[in-house]
Backbone as a ProteinNet text record, in pm:
[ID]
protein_1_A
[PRIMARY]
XXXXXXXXXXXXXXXXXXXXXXXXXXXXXXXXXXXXXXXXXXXXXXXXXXXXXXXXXXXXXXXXXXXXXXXXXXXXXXXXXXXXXXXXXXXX
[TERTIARY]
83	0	87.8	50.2	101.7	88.1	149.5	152.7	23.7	-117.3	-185.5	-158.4	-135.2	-57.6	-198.9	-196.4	-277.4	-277.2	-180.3	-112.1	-61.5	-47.8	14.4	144.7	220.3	359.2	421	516.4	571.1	635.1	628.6	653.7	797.3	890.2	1000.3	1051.1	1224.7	1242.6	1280.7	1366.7	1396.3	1464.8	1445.8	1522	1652.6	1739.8	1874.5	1939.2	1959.3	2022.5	2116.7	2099.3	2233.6	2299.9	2426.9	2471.6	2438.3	2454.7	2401.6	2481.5	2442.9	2573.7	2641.4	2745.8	2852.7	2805.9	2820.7	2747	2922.4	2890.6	2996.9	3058.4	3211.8	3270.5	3289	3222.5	3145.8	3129.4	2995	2904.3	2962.8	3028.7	3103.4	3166.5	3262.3	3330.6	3270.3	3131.2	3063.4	2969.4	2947.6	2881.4	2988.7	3147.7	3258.7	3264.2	3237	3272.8	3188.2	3064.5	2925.9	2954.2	2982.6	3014.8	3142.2	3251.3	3334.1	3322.8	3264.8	3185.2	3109.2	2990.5	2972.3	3018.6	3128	3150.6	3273.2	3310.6	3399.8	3297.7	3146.9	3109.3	3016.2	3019.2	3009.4	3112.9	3218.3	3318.2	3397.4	3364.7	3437.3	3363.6	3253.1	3172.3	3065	3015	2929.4	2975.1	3084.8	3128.6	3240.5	3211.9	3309.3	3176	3066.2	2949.6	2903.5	2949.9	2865.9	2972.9	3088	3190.7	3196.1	3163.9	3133.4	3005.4	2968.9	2807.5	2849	2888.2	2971.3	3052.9	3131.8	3262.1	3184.1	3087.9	3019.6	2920.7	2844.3	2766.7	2839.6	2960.7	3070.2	3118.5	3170.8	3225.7	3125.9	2963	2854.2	2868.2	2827.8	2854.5	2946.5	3043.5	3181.5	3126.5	3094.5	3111.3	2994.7	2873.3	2789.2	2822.9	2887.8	2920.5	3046.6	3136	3238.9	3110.7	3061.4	2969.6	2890.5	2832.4	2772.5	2849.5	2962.7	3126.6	3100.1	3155.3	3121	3056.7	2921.9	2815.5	2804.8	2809.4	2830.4	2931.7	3096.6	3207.1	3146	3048.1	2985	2887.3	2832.5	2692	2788.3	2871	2945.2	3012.5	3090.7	3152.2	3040.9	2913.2	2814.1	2752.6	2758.4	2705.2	2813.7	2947.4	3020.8	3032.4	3012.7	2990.9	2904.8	2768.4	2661.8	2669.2	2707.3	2683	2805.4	2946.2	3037.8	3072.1	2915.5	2990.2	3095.2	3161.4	3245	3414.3	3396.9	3517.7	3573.6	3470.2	3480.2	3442.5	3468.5	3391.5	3515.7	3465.6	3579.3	3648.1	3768.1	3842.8	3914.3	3994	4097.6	4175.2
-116.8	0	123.6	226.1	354.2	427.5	521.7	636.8	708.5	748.1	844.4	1019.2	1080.5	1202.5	1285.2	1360.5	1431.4	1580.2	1613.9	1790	1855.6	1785	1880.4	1848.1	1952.1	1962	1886	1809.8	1747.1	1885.3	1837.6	1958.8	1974.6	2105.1	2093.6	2005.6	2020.9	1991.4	2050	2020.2	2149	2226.6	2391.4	2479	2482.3	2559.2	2535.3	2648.7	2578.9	2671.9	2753.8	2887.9	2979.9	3028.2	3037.3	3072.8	3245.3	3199.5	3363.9	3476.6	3587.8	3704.3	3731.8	3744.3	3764.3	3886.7	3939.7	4053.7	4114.7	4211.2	4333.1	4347.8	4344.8	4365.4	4381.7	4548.1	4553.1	4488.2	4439.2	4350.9	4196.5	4158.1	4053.7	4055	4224.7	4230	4219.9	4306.3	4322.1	4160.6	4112.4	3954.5	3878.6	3915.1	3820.5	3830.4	4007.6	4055.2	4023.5	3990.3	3955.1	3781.1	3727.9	3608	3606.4	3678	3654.5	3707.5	3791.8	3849	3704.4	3671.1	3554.3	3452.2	3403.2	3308	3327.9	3449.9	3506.5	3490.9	3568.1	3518.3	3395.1	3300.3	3173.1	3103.2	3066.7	3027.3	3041.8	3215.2	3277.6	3326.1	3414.3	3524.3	3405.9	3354.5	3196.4	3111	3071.1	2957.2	3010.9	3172.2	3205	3207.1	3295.5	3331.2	3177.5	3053	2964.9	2917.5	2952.2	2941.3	3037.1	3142.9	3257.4	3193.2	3140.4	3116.1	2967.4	2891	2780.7	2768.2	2853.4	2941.7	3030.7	3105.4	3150.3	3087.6	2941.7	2884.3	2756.2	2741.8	2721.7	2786.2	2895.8	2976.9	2985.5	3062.8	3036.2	2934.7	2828.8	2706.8	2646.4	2688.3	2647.2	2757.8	2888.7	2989.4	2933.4	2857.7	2813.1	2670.9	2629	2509.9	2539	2627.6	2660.5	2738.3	2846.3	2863	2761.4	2702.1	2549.8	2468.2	2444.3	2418.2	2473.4	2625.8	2694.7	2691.9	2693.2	2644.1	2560.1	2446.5	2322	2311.7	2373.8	2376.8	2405.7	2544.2	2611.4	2521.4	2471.5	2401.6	2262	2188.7	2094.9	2173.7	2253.6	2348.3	2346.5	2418.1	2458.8	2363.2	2191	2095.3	2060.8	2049.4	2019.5	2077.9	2245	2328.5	2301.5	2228.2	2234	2047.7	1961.6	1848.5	1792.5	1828.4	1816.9	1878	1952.9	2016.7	2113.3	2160.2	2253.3	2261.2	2144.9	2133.6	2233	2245.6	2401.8	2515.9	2575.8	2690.8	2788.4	2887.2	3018.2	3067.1	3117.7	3168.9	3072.6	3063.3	3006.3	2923
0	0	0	-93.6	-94.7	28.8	123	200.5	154.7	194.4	152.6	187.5	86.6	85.5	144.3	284.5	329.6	273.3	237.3	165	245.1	391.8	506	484	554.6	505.2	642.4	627.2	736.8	807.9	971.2	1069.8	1056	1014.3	1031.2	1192.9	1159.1	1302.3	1365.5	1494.2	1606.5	1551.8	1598.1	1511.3	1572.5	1516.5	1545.5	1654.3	1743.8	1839	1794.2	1796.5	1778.8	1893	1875.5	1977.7	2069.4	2206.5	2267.9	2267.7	2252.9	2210.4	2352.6	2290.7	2376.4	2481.1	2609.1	2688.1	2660.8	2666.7	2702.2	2784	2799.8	2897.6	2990	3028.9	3178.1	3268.5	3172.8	3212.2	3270.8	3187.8	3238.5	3329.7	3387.1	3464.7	3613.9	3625.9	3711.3	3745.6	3639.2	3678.6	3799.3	3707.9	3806.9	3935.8	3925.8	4074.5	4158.2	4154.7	4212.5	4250.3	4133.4	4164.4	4299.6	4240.2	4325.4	4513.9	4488.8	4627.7	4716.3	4581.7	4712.5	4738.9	4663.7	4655.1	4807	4824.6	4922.7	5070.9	5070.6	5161.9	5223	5098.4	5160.4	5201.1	5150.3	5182.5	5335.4	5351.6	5477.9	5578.7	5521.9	5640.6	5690.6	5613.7	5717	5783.8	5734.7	5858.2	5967.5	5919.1	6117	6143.5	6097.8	6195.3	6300.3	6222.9	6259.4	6388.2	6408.8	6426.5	6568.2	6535.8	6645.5	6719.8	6689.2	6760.4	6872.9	6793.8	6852.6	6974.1	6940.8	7036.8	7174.7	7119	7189.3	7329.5	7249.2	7353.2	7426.8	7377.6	7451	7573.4	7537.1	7689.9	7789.5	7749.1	7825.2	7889.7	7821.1	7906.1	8003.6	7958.9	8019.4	8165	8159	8261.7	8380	8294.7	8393.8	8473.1	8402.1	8469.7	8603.6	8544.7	8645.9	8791.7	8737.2	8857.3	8942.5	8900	8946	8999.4	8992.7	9065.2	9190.8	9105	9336.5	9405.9	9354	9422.8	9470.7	9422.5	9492.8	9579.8	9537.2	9662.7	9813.8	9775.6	9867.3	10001.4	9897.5	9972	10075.8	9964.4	10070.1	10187.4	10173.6	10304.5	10391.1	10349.4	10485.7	10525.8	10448.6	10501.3	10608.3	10571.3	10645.3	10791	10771.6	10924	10950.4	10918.5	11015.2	11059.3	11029.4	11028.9	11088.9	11121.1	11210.9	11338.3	11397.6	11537.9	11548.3	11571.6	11601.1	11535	11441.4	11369	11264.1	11171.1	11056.4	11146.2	11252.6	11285.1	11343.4	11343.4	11377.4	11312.4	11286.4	11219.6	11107.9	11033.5	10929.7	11019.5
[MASK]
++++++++++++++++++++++++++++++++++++++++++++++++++++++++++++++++++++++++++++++++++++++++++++

């Protein structure tokens, strides 16, 4: 059997990519610098911040725990003066 010829024209095919024009100098220069900017503060200005924050709830911590230390030094001493009679008492 023959192909029956409808008169429609077969659909071209994909058109052809041309290439995109080149941007202008400038422009290019100022894209780099943008790029290079963030690429500066991801690399650097985020991971001190995360770094500073770290460092930070560190020492906190560290400062509450040393307090909680004395406290406790504290509380054993005054158990000790009240629960040994006359042994911790008076002067040094």
């Amino acid at each position: 059997m023959e192909p029956i010829d409808t008169g429609a024209a077969t659909p071209p095919g994909p058109p052809r990519a041309s290439a995109p024009p080149i941007p202008p100098l400038p422009q290019m220069v100022a894209e780099l610098w943008e790029l290079v900017v963030a690429y500066f503060k991801q690399e650097t200005v985020v991971p001190l911040q995360k770094l500073g924050r770290y460092l930070g709830l560190g020492v906190a911590g560290s400062l509450l725990l040393g307090l909680g230390v004395v406290f406790l030094g504290m509380s054993g001493l005054r158990a000790l003066q009240t629960e040994t009679g006359d042994t911790f008492t008076g002067d040094w």
